[in-house]
PDB file as gemmi writes it, atoms N, CA and C in Angstrom:
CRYST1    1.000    1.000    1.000  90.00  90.00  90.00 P 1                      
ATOM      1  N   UNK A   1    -107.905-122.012 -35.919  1.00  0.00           N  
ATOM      2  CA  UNK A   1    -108.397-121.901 -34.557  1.00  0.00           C  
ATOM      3  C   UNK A   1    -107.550-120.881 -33.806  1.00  0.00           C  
ATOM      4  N   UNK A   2    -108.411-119.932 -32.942  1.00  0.00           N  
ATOM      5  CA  UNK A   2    -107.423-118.801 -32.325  1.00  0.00           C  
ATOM      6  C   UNK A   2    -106.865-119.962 -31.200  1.00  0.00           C  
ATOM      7  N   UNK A   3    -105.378-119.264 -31.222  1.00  0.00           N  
ATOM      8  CA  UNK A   3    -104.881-119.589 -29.993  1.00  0.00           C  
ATOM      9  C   UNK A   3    -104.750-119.171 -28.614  1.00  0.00           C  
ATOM     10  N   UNK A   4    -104.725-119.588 -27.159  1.00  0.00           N  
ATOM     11  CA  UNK A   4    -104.858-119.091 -25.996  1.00  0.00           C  
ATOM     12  C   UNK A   4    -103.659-118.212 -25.544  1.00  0.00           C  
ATOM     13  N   UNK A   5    -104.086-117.391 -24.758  1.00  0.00           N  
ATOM     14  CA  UNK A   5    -103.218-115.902 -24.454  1.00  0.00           C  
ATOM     15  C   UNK A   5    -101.678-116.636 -24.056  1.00  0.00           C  
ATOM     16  N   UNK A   6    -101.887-117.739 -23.368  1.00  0.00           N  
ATOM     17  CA  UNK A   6    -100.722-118.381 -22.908  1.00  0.00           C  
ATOM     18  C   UNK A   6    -100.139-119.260 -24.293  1.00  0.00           C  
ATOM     19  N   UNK A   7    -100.604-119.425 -25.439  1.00  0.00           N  
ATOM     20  CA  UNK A   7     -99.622-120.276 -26.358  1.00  0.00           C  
ATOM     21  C   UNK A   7     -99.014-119.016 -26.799  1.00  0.00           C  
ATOM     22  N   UNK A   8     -99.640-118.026 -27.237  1.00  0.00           N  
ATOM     23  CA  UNK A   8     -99.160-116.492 -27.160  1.00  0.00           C  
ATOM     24  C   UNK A   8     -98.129-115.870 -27.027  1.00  0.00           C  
ATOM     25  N   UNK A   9     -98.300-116.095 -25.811  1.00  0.00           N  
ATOM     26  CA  UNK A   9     -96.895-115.861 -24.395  1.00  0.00           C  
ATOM     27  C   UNK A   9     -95.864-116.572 -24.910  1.00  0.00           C  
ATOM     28  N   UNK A  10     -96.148-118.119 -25.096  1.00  0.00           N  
ATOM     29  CA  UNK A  10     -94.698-118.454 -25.179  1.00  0.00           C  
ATOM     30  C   UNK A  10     -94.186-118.437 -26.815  1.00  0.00           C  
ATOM     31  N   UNK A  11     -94.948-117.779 -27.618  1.00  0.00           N  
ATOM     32  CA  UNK A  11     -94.196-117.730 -28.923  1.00  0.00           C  
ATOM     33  C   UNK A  11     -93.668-116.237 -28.576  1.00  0.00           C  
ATOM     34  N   UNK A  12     -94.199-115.409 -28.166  1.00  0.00           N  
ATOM     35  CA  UNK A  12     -93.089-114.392 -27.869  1.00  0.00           C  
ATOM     36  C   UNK A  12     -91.685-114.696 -26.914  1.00  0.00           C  
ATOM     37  N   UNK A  13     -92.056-115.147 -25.763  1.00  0.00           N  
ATOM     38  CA  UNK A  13     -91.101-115.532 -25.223  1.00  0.00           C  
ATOM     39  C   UNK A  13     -90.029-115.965 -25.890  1.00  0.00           C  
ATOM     40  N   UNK A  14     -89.739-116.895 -26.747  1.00  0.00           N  
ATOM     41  CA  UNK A  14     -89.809-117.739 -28.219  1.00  0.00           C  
ATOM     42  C   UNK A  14     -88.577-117.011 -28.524  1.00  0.00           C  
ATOM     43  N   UNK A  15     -89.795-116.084 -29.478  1.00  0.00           N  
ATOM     44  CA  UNK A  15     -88.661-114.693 -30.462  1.00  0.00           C  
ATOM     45  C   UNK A  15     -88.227-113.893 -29.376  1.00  0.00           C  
ATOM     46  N   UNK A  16     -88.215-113.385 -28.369  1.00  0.00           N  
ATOM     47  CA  UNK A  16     -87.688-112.453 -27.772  1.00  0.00           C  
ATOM     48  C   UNK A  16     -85.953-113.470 -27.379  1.00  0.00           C  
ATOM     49  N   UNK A  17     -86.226-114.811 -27.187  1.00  0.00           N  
ATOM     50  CA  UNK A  17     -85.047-115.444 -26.662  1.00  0.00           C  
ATOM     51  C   UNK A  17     -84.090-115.783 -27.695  1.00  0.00           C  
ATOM     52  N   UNK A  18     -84.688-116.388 -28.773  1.00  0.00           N  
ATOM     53  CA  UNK A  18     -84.156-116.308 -30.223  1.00  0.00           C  
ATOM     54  C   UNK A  18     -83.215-115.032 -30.541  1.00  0.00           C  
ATOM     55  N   UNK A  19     -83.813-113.875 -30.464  1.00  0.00           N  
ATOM     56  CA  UNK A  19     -83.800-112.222 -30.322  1.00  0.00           C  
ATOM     57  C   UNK A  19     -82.201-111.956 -29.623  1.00  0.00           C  
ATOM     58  N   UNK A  20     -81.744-112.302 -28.779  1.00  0.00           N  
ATOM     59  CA  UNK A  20     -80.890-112.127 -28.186  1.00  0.00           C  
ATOM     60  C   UNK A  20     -79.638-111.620 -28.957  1.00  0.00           C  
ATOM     61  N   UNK A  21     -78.843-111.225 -28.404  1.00  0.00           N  
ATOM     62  CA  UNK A  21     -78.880-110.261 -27.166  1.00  0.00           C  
ATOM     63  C   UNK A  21     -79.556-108.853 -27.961  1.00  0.00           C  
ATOM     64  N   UNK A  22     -79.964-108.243 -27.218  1.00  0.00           N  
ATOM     65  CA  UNK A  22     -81.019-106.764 -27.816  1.00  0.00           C  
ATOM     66  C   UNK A  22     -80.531-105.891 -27.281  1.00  0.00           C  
ATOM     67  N   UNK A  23     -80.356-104.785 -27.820  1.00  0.00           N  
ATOM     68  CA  UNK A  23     -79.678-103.586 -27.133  1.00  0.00           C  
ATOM     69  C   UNK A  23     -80.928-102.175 -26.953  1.00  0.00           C  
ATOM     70  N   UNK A  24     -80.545-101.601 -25.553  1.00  0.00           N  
ATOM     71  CA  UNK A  24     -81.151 -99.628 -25.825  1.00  0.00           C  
ATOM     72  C   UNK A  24     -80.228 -99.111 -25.805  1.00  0.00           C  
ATOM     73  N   UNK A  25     -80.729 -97.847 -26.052  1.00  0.00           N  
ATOM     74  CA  UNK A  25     -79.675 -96.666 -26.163  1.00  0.00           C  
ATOM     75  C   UNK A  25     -80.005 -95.511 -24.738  1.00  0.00           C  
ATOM     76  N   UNK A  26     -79.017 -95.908 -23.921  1.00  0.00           N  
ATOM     77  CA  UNK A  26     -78.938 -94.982 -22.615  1.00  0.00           C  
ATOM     78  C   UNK A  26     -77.916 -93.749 -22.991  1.00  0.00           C  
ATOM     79  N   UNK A  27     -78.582 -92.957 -22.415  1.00  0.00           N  
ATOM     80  CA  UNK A  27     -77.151 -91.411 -22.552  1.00  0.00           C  
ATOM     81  C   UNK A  27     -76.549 -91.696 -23.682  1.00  0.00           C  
ATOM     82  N   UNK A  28     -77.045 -92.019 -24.711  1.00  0.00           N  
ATOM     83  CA  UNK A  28     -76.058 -92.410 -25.972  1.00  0.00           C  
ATOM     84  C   UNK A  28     -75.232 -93.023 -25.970  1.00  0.00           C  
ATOM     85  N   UNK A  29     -74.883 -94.170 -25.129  1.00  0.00           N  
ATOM     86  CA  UNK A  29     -74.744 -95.300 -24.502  1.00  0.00           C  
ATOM     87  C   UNK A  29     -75.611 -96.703 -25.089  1.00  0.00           C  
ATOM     88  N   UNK A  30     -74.979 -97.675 -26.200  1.00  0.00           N  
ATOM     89  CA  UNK A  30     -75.641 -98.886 -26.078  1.00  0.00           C  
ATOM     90  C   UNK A  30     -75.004 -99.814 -25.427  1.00  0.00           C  
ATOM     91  N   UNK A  31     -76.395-100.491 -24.718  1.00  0.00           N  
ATOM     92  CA  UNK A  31     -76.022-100.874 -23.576  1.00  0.00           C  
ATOM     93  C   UNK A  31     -76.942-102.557 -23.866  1.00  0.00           C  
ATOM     94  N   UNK A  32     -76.887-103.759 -23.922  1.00  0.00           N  
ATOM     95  CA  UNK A  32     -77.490-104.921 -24.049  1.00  0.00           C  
ATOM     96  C   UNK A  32     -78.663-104.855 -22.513  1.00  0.00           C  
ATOM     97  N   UNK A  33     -79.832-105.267 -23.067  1.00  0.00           N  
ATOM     98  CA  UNK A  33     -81.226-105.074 -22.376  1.00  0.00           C  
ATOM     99  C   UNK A  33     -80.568-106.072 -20.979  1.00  0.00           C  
ATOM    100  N   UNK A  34     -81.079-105.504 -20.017  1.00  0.00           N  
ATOM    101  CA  UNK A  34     -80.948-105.873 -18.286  1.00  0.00           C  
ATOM    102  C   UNK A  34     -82.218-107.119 -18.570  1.00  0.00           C  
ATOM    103  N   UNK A  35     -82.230-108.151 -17.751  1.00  0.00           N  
ATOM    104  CA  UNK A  35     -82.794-109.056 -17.587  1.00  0.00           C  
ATOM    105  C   UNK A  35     -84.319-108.371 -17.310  1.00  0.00           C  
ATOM    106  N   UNK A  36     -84.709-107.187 -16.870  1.00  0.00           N  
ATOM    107  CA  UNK A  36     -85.978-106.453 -16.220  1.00  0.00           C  
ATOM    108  C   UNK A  36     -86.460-106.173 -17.770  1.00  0.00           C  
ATOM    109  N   UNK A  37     -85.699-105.565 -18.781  1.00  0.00           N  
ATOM    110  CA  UNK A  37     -85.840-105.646 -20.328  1.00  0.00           C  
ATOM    111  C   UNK A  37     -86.333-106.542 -21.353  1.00  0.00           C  
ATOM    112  N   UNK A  38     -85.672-107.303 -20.851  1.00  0.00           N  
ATOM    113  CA  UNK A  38     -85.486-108.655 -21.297  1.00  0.00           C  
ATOM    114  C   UNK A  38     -87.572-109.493 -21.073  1.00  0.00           C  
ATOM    115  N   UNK A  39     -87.549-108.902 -19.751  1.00  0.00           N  
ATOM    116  CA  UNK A  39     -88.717-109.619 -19.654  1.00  0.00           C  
ATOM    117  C   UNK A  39     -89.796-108.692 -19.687  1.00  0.00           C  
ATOM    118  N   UNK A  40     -89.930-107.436 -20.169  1.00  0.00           N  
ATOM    119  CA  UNK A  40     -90.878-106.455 -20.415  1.00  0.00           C  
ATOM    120  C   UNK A  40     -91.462-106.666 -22.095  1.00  0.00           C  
ATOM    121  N   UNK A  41     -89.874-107.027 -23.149  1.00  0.00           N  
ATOM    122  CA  UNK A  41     -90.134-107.424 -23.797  1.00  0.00           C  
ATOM    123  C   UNK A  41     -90.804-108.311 -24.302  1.00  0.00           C  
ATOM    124  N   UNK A  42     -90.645-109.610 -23.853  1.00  0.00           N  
ATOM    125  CA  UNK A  42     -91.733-110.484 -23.979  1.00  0.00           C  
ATOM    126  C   UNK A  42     -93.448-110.322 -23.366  1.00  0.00           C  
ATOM    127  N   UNK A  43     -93.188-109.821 -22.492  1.00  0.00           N  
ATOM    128  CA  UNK A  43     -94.964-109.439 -22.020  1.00  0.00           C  
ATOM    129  C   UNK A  43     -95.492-108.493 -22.870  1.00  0.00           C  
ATOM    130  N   UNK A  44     -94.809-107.555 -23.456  1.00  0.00           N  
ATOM    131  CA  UNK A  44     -95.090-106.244 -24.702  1.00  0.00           C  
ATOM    132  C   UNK A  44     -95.955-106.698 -25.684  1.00  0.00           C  
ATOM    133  N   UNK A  45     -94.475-107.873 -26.300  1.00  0.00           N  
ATOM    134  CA  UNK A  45     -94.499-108.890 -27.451  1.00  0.00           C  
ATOM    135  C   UNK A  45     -95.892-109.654 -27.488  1.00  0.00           C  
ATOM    136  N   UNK A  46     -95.924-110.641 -26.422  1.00  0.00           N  
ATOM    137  CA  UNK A  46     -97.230-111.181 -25.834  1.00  0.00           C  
ATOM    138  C   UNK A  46     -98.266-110.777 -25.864  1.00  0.00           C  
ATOM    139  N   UNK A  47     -98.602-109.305 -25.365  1.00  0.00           N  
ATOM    140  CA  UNK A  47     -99.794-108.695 -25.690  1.00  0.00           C  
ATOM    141  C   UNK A  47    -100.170-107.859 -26.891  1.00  0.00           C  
ATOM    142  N   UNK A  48     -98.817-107.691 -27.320  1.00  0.00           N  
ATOM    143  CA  UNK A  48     -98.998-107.473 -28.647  1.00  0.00           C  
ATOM    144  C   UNK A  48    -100.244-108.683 -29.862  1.00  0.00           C  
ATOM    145  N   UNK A  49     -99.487-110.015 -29.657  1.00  0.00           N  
ATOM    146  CA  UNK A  49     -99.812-110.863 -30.295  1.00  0.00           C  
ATOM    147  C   UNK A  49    -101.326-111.001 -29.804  1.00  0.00           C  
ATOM    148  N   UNK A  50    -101.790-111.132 -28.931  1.00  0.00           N  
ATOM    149  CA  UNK A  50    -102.943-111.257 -28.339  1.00  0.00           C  
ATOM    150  C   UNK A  50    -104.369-110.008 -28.887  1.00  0.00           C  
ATOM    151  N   UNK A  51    -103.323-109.158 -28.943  1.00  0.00           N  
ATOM    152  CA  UNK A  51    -104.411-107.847 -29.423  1.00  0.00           C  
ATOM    153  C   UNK A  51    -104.513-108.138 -30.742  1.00  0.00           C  
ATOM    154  N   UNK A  52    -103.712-108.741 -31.488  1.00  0.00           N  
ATOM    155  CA  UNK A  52    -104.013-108.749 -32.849  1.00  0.00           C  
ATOM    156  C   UNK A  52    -104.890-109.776 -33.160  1.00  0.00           C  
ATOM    157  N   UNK A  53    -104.578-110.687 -32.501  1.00  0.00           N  
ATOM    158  CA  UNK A  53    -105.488-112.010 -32.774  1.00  0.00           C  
ATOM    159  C   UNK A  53    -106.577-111.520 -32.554  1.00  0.00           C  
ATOM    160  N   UNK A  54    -107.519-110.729 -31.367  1.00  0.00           N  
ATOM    161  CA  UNK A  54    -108.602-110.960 -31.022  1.00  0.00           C  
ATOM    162  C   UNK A  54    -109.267-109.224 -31.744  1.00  0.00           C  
ATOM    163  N   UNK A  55    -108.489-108.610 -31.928  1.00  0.00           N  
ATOM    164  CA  UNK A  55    -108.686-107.392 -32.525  1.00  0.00           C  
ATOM    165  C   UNK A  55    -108.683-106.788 -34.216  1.00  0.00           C  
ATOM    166  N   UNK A  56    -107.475-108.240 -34.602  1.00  0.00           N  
ATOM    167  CA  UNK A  56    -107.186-107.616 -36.167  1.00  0.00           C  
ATOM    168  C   UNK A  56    -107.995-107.716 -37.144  1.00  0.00           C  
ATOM    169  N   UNK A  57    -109.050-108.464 -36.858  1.00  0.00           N  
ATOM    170  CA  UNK A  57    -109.910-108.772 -37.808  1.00  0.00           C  
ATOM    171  C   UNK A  57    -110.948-107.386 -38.118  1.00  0.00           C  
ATOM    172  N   UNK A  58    -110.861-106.171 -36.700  1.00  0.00           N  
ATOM    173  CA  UNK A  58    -111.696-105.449 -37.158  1.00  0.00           C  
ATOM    174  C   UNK A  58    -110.946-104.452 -37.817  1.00  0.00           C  
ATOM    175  N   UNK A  59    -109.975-104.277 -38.051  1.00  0.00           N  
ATOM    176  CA  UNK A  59    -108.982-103.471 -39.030  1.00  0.00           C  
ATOM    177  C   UNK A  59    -108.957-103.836 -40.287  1.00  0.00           C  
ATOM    178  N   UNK A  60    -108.886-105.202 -40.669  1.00  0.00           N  
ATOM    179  CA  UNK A  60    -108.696-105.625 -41.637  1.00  0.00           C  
ATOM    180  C   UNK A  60    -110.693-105.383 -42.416  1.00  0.00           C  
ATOM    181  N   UNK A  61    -111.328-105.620 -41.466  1.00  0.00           N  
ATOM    182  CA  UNK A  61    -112.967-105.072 -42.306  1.00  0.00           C  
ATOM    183  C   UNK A  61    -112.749-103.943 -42.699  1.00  0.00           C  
ATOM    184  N   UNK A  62    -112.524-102.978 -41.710  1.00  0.00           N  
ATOM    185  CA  UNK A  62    -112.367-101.617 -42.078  1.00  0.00           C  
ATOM    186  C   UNK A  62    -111.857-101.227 -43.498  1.00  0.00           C  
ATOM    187  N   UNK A  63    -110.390-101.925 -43.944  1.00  0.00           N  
ATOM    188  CA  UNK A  63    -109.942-101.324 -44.660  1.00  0.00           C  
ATOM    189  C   UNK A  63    -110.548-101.924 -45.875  1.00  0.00           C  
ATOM    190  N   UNK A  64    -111.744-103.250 -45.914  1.00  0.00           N  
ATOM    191  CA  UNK A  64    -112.098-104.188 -46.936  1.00  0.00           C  
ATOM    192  C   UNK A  64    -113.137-103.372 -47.375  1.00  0.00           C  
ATOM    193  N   UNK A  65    -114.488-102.672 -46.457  1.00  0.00           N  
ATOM    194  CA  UNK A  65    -115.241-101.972 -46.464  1.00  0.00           C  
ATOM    195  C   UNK A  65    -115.249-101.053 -47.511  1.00  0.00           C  
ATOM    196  N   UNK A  66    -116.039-101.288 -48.648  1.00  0.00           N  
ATOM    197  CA  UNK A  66    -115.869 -99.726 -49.532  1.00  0.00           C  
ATOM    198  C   UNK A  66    -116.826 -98.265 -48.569  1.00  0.00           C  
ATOM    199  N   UNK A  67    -116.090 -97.462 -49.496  1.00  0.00           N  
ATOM    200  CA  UNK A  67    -116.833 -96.007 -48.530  1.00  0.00           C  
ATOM    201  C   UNK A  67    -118.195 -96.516 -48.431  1.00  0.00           C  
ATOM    202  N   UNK A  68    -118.623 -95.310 -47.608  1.00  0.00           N  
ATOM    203  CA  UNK A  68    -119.966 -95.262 -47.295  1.00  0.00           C  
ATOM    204  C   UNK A  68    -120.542 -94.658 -48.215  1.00  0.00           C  
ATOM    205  N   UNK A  69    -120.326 -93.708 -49.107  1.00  0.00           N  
ATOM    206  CA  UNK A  69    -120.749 -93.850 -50.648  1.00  0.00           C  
ATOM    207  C   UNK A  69    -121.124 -94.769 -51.436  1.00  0.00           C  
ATOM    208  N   UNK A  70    -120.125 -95.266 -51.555  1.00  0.00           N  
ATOM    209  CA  UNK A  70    -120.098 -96.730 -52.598  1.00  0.00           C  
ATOM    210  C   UNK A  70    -121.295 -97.588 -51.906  1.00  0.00           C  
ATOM    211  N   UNK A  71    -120.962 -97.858 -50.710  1.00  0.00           N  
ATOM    212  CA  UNK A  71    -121.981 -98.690 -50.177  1.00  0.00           C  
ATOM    213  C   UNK A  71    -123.353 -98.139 -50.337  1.00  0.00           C  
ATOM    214  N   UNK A  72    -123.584 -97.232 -50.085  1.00  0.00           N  
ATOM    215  CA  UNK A  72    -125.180 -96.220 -50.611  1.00  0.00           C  
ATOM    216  C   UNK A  72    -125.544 -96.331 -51.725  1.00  0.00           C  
ATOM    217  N   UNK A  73    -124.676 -96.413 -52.583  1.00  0.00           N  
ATOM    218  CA  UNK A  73    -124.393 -96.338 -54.187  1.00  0.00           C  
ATOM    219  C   UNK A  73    -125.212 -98.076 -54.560  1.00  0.00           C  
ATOM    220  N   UNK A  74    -124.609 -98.893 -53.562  1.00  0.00           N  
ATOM    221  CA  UNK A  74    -125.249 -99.696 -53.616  1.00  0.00           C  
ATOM    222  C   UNK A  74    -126.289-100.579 -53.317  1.00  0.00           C  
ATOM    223  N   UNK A  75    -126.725-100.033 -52.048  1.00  0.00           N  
ATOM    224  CA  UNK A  75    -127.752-100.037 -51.503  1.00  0.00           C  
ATOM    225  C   UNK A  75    -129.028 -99.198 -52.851  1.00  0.00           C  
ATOM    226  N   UNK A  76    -128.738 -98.284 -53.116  1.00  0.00           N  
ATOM    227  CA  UNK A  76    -129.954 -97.374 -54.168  1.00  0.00           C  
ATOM    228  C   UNK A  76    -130.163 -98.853 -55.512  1.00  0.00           C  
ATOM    229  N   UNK A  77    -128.984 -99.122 -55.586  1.00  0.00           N  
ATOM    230  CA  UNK A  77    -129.601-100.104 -56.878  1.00  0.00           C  
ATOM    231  C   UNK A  77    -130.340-101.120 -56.836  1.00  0.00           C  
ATOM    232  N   UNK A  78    -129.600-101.986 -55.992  1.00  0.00           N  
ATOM    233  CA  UNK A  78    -130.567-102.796 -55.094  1.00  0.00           C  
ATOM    234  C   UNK A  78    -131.655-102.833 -54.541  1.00  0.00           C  
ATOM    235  N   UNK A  79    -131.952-101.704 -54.340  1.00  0.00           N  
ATOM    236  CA  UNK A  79    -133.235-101.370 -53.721  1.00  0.00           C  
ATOM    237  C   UNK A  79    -134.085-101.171 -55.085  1.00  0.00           C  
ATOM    238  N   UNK A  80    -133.685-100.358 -56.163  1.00  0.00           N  
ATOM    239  CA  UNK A  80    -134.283-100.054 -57.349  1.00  0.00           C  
ATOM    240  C   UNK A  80    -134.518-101.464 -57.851  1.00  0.00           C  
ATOM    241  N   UNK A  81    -133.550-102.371 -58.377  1.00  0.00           N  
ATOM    242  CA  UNK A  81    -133.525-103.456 -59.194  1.00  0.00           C  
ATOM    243  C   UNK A  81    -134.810-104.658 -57.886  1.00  0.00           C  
ATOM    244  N   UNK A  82    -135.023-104.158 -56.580  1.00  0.00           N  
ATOM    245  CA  UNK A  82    -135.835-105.156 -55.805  1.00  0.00           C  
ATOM    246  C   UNK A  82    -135.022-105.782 -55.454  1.00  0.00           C  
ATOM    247  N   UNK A  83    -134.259-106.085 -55.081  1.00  0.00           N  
ATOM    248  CA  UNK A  83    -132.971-106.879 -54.530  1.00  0.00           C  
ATOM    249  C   UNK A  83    -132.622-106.504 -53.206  1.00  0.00           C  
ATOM    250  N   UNK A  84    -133.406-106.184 -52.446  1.00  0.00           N  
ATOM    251  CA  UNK A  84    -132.840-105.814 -51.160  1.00  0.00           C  
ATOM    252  C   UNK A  84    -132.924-106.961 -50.114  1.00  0.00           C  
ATOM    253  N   UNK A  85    -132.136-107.989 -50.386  1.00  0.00           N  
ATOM    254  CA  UNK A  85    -132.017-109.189 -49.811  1.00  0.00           C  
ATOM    255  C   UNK A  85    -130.700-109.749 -50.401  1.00  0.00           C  
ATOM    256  N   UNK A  86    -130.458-111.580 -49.751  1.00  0.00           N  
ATOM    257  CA  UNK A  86    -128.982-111.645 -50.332  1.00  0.00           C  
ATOM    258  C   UNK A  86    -128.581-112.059 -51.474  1.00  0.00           C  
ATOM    259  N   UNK A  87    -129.402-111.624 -51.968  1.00  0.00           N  
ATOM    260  CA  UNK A  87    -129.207-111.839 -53.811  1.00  0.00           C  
ATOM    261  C   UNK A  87    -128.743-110.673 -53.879  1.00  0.00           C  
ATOM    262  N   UNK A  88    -128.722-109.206 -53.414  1.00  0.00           N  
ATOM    263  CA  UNK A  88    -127.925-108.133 -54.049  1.00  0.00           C  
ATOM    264  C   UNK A  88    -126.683-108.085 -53.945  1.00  0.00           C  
ATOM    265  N   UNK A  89    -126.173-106.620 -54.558  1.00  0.00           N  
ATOM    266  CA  UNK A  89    -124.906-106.034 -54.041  1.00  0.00           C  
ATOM    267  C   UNK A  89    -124.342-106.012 -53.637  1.00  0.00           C  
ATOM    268  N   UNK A  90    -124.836-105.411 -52.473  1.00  0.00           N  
ATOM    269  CA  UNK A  90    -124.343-104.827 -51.052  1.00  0.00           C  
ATOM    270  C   UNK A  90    -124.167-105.691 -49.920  1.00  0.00           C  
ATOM    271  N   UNK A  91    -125.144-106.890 -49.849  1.00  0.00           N  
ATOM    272  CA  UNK A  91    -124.904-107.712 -48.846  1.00  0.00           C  
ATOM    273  C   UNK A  91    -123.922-108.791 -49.658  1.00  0.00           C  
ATOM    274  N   UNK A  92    -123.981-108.804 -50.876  1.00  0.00           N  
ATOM    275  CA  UNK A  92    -122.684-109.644 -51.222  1.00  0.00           C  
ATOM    276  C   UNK A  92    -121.342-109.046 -50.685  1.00  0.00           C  
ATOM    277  N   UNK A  93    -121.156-107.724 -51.209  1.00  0.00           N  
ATOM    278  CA  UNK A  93    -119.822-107.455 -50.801  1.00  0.00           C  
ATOM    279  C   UNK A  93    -119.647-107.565 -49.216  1.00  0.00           C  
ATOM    280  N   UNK A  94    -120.938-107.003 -48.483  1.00  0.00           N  
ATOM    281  CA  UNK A  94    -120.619-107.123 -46.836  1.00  0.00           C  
ATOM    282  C   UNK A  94    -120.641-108.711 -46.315  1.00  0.00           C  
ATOM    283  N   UNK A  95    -121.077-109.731 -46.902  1.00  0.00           N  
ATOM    284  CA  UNK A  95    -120.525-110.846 -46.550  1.00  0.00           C  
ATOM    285  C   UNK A  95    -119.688-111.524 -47.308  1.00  0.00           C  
ATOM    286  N   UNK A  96    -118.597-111.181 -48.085  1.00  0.00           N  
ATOM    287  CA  UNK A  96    -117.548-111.300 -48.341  1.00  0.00           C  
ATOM    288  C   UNK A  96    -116.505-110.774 -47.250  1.00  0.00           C  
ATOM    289  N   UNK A  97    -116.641-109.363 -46.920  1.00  0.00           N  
ATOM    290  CA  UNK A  97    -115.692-108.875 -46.326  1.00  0.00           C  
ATOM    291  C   UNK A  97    -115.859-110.031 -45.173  1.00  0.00           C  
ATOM    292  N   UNK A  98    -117.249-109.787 -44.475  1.00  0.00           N  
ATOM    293  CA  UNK A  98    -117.023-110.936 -43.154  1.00  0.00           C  
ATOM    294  C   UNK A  98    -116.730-111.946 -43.471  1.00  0.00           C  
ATOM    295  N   UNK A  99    -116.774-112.925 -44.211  1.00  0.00           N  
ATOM    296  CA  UNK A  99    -116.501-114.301 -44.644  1.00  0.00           C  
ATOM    297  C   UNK A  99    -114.497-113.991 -44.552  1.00  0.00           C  
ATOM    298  N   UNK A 100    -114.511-113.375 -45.317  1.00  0.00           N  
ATOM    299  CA  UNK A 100    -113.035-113.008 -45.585  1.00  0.00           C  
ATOM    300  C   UNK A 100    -111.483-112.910 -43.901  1.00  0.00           C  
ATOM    301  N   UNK A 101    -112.408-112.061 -43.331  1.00  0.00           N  
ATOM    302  CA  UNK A 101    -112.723-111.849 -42.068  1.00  0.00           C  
ATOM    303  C   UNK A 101    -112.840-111.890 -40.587  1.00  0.00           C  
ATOM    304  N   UNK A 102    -113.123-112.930 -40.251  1.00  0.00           N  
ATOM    305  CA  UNK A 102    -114.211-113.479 -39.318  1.00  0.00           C  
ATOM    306  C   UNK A 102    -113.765-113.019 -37.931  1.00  0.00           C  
ATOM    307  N   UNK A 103    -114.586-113.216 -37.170  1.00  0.00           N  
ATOM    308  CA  UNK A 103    -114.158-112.655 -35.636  1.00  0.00           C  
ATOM    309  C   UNK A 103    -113.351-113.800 -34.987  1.00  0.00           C  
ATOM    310  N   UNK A 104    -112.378-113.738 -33.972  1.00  0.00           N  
ATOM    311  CA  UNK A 104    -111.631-115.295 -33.550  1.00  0.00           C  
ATOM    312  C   UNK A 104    -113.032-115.798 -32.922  1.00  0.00           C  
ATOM    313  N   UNK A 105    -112.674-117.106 -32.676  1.00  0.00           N  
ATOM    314  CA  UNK A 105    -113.567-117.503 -31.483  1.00  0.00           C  
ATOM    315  C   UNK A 105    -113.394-118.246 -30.269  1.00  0.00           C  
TER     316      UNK A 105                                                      
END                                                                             
């Protein structure tokens, strides 16, 4: 089950506090993050986590997706063999990837 932007929040919050103390590099100067740091980080972190949850799933199709070749490649057989329904190929592999997949909800 996806989780809400706010359980989110506080698992970054979480690791960013865990995290401690964190340093930048000023004038070539390390210097341990100012409390204003401190809390940019976690909102970063936070929306970080949030974009992935509600976003990663379409990256992860992408890269499951064979080319658009292959997929043509398979679409032609399917279509030849009469299979252009979900007994073929092509919609096997494309509902695998989604099964595999899925969008949050």
């Amino acid at each position: 089950m996806a989780k809400t932007k706010e359980q989110l929040q506080t698992e970054a919050d979480a690791e960013i506090e865990s995290a401690k103390p964190m340093y930048k590099q000023v004038n070539n100067e390390r210097m341990e993050f100012e409390d204003s740091d401190y809390a940019q980080a976690k909102i970063d972190l936070g929306n970080s986590k949030w974009e992935a949850q509600q976003f990663g799933y379409i990256q992860a199709r992408q890269e499951a997706y064979g080319s658009i070749g292959d997929q043509l490649d398979q679409l032609y057989w399917d279509i030849d063999a009469d299979k252009l329904d979900k007994t073929g190929v092509w919609y096997k592999a494309i509902k695998k990837v989604k099964d595999d997949n899925p969008k949050p909800s």
